[in-house]
C-alpha positions in Angstrom: 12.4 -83.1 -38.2 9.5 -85.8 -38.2 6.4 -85.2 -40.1 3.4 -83.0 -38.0 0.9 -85.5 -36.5 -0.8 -83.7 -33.8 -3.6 -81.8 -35.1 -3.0 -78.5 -32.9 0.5 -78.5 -33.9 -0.8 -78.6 -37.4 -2.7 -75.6 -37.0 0.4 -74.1 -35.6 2.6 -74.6 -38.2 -0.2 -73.6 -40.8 -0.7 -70.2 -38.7 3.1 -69.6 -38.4 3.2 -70.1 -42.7 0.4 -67.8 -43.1 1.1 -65.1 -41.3 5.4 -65.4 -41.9 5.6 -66.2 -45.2 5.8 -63.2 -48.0 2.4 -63.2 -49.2 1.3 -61.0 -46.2 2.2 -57.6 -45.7 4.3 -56.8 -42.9 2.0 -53.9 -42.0 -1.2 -56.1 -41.4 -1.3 -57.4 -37.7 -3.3 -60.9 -36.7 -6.6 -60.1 -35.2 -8.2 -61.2 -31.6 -5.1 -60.8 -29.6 -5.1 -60.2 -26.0 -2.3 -58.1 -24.7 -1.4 -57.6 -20.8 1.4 -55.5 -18.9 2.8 -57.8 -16.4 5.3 -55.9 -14.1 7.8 -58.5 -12.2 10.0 -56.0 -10.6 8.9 -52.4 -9.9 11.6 -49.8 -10.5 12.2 -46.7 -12.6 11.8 -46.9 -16.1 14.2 -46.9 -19.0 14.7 -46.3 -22.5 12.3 -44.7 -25.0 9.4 -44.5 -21.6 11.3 -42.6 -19.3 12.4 -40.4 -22.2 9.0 -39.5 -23.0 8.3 -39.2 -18.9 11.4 -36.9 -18.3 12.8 -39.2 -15.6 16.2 -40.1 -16.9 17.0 -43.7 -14.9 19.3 -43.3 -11.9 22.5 -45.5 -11.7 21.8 -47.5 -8.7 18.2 -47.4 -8.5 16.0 -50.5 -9.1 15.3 -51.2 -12.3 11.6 -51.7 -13.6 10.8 -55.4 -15.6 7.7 -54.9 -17.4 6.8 -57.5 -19.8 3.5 -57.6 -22.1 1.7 -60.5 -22.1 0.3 -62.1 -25.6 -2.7 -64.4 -24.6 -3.6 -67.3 -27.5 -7.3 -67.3 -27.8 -7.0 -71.0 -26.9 -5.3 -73.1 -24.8 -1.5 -72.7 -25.1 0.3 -75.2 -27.0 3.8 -74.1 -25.6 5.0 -70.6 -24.3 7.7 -68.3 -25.6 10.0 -65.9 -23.6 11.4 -63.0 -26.0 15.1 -61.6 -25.9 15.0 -58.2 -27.8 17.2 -56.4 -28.9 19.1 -53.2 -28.5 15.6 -50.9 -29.5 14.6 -48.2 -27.0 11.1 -49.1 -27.5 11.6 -52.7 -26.4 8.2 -55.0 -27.2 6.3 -51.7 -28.7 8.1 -51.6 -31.8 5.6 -51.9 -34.5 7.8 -55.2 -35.8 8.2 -56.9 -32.4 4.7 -56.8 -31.1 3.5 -58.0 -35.0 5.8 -60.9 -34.5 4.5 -61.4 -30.8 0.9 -61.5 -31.9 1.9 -63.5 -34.9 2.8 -66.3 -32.2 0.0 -65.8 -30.2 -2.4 -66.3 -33.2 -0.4 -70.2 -33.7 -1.4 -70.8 -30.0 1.8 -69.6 -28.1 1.7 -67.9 -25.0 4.2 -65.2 -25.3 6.4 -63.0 -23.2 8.0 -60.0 -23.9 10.1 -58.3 -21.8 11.4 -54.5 -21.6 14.7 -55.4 -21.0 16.1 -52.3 -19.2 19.5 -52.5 -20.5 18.5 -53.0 -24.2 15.9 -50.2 -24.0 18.6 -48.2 -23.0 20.8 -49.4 -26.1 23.3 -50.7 -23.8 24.8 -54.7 -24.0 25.5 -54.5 -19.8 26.1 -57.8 -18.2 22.6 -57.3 -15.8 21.0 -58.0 -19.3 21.2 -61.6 -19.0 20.0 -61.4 -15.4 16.8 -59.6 -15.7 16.1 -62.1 -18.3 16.7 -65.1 -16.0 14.4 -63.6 -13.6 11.9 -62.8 -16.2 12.3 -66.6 -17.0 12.0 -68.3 -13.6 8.9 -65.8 -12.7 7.6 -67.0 -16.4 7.2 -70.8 -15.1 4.9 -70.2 -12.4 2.6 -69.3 -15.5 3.4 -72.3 -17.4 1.7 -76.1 -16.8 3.8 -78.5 -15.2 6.0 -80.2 -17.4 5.7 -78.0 -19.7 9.2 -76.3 -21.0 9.3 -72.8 -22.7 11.2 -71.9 -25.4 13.6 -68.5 -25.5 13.4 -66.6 -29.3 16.3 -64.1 -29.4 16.4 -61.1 -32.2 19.8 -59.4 -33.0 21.7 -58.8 -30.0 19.5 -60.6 -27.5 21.3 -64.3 -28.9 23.8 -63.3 -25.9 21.4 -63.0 -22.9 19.1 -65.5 -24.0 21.8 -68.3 -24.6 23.1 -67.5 -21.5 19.6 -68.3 -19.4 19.5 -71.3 -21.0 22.7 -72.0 -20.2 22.3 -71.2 -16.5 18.9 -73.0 -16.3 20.1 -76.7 -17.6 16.8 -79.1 -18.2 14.1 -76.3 -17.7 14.4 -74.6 -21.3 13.1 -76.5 -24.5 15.1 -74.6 -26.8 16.8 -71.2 -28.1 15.9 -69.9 -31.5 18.0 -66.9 -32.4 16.7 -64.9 -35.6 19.5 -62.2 -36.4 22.2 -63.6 -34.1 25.9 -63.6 -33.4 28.8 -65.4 -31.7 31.5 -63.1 -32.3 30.8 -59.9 -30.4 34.1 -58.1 -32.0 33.4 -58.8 -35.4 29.6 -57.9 -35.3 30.3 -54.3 -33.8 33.1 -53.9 -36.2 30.7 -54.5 -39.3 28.1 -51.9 -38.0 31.0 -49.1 -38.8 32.4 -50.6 -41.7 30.6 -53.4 -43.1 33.0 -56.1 -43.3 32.1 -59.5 -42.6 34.9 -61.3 -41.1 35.3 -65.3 -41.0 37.3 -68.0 -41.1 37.6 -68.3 -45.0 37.6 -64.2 -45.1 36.1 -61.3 -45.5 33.3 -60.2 -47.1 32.3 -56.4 -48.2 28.3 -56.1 -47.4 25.6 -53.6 -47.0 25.4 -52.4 -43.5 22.6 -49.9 -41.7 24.5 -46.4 -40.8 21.7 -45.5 -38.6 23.0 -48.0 -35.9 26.6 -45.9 -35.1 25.2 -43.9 -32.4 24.0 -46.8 -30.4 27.3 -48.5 -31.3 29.6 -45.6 -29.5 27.0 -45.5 -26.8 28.5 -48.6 -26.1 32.2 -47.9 -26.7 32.0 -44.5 -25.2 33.9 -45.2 -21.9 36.7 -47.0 -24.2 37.5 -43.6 -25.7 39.4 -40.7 -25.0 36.7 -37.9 -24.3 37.3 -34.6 -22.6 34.7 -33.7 -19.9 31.4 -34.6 -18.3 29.7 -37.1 -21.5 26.0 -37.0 -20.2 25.2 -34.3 -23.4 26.8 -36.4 -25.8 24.9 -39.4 -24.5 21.9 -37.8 -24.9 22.3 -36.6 -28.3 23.3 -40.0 -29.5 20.3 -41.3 -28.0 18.1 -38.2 -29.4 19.7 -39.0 -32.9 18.8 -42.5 -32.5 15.0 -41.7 -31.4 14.5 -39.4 -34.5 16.2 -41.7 -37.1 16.1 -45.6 -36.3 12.9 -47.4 -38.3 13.5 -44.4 -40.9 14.4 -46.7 -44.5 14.5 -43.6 -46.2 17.9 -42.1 -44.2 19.6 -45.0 -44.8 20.7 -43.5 -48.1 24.0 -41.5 -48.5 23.8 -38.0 -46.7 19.9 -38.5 -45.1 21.1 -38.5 -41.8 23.2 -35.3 -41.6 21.0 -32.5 -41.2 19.6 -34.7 -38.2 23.0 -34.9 -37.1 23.9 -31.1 -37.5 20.6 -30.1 -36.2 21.8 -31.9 -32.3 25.1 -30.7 -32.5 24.5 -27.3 -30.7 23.2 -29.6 -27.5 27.0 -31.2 -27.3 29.7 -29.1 -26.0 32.7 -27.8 -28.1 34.9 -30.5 -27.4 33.1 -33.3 -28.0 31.4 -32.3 -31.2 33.6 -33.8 -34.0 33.3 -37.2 -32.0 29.3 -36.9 -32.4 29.3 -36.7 -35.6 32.4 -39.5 -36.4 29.4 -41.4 -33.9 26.4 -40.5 -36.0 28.3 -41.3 -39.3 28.4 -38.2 -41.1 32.1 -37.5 -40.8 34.9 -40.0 -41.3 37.0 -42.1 -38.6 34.3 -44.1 -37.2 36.4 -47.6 -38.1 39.4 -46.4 -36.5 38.0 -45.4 -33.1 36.1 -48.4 -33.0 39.4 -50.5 -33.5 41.0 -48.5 -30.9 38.4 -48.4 -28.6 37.9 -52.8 -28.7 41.7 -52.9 -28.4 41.4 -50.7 -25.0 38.1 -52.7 -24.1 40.3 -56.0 -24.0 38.8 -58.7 -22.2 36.3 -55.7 -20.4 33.6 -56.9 -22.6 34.1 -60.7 -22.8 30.7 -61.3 -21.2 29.1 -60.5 -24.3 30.3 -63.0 -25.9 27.7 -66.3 -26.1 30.7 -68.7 -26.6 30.8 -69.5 -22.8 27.1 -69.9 -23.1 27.4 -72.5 -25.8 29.5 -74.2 -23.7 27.8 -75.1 -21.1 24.3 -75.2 -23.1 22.3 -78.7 -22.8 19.2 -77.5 -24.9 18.7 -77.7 -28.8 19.5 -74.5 -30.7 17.7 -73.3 -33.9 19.8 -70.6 -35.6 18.1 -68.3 -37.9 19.9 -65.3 -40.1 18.6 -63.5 -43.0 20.9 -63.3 -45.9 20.3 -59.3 -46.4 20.8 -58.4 -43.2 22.5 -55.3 -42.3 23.0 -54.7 -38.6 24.7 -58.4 -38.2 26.1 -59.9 -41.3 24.6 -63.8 -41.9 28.5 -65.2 -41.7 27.4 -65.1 -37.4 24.7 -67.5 -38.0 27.3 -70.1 -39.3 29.4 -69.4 -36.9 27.1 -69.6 -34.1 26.2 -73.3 -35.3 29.4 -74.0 -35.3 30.1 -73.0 -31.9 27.2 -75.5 -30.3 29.3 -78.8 -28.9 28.3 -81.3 -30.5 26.1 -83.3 -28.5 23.5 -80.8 -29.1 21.1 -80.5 -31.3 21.5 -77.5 -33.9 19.8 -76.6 -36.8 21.0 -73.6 -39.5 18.3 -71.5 -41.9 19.6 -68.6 -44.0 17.2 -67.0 -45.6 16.6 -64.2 -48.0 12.9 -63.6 -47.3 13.1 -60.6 -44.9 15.7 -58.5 -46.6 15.3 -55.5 -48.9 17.5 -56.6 -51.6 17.1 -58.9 -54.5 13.2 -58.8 -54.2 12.0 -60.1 -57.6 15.5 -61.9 -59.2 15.4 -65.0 -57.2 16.9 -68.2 -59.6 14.5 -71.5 -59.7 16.7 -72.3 -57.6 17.0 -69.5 -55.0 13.3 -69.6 -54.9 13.2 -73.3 -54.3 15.7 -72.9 -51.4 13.6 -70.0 -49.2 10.4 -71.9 -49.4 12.3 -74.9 -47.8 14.2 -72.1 -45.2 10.7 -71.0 -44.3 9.6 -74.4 -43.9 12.3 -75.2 -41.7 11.9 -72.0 -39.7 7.8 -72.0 -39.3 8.3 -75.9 -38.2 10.8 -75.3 -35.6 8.8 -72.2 -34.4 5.8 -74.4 -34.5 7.3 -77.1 -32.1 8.5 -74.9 -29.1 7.7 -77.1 -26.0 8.7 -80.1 -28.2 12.2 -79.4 -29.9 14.4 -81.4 -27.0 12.5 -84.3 -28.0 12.2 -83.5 -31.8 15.5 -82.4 -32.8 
């Protein structure tokens, strides 16, 4: 990428190394940022909201898209449109709106949508839609000429490849931090932490506190006896009073959360909400069994079709410690960009929770050039089709 010239884009970058880099704790938030609700649809809520409002969404019923608003206290050098992921809060997770504000503070305008699917822990295919809409309502905000750039965390690759595979010449460019181009393998590693590639696979450190979302998911691939709306819920529950939680990611934290819902799930289904909360065995083989019935049912969340048909550049991001999708994704999502578009790779090992302290010369030589790599390309959003 070419050397920075333009003095705001300077500032950018500079911004974007302060505030990402590890000298700054991950608890202290930029300053002077202006935050707005910005509804684009009205609806019902989902997720975490309508949890706390006691109006469970109704299948059917519009869905609301809310997005907050993060305002630069300039004018904007680019904009951003977020793809979350699968977190019931959406953009008011602590980490999120930190990273949002972070952007806004390098002169971004940025967008963050409450995706309703993904608040409601669910990969549906309306995902990618609301965020198209969210998209095409997003550039009658942005100057003329001006093209915004899609970031994507975790499971939100999928939806945001797909808009800017859908909207050819209007996007500048997808970064994906936490991605994955395999949809099979990456649920398959959340139960039994297995990476799986091409030159094989690798045993890894994996979050257990993700299961329940993961047979939300998988549910109507399995054999269950009887209405499932109480075993929904509990997963859910589970997942409202455990996820953000380091601490019960350690071995046998998470049962006495687990045991504690099980009264609410009737007899039947019981053993298969605990196999789902990880605190009794068989979680690998139900998972297998349940993709094998799935088949081709959930092919559209796959971002291989979307990488297809993609004409914008894409900046793939992964960090090396990372437990809810292994780093062997990232490579493989680089891989799957044709060829005649631009790509970049960073793996880094600066936002993991292993192996703080031990880094080699070496090692320590190649996450300063990762975060480099990753602050410039974040720093040239608006720019990347023509840099890249």
């Amino acid at each position: 990428m070419p050397a920075l010239i333009d003095p705001r884009r300077a500032h950018t970058f500079a911004s974007l190394l302060r505030w990402l880099g590890p000298w700054v704790s991950e608890h202290v938030v930029p300053p002077g940022i202006r935050c707005e609700g910005w509804v684009v649809r009205d609806g019902q809520l989902h997720g975490h909201r309508a949890h706390r409002a006691g109006t469970p969404p109704v299948p059917g019923r519009p869905s609301r898209l809310e997005v907050l608003l993060y305002h630069p206290r300039t004018e904007p050098v680019g904009t951003y449109l977020i793809a979350p992921g699968l977190h019931f809060l959406g953009p008011d997770d602590p980490r999120l709106d930190r990273f949002c504000r972070i952007l806004a503070r390098a002169g971004f305008l940025v967008a963050a949508p409450f995706l309703p699917a993904y608040v409601d822990l669910e990969v549906r295919p309306d995902a990618p839609d609301d965020l198209e809409l969210i998209a095409r309502a997003l550039l009658e905000r942005t100057p003329p000429g001006q093209r915004p750039a899609l970031f994507s965390i975790s499971f939100g690759s999928w939806p945001a490849l797909e808009v800017a595979a859908r909207m050819p010449g209007v996007i500048d460019a997808v970064i994906t931090f936490g991605g994955y181009a395999d949809f099979d393998a990456s649920v398959r590693f959340c139960v039994d932490g297995v990476m799986r590639t091409a030159g094989g696979d690798l045993k890894l450190t994996r979050d257990p506190l993700n299961s329940p979302a993961l047979f939300l998911n998988l549910l109507r691939f399995l054999e269950v006896e009887g209405d499932t709306r109480a075993l929904e819920s509990a997963w859910r529950e589970m997942v409202y009073r455990t996820w953000g939680r380091m601490e019960l990611k350690a071995p046998g934290r998470l049962e006495p959360f687990a045991r504690e819902l099980v009264p609410t799930v009737p007899q039947a289904q019981r053993g298969l909400f605990l196999i789902g909360c990880g605190v009794e065995p068989g979680a690998s083989e139900l998972v297998a069994s349940a993709l094998r019935r799935a088949g081709e049912t959930l092919a559209y969340a796959s971002p291989r079709a979307a990488l297809e048909r993609i004409d914008c550049p894409v900046v793939v991001c992964h960090g090396r410690d990372d437990d809810v999708i292994p780093w062997g994704e990232a490579e493989k999502l680089v891989g799957a960009v044709p060829a005649a578009v631009a790509k970049r790779l960073y793996l880094t090992g600066l936002y993991g929770h292993t192996g703080a302290g031990k880094a080699s010369p070496r090692d320590a030589v190649r996450e300063v050039q990762a975060l480099l790599g990753i602050a410039r390309a974040l720093a040239h959003a608006g720019q990347l089709r023509e840099l890249l």
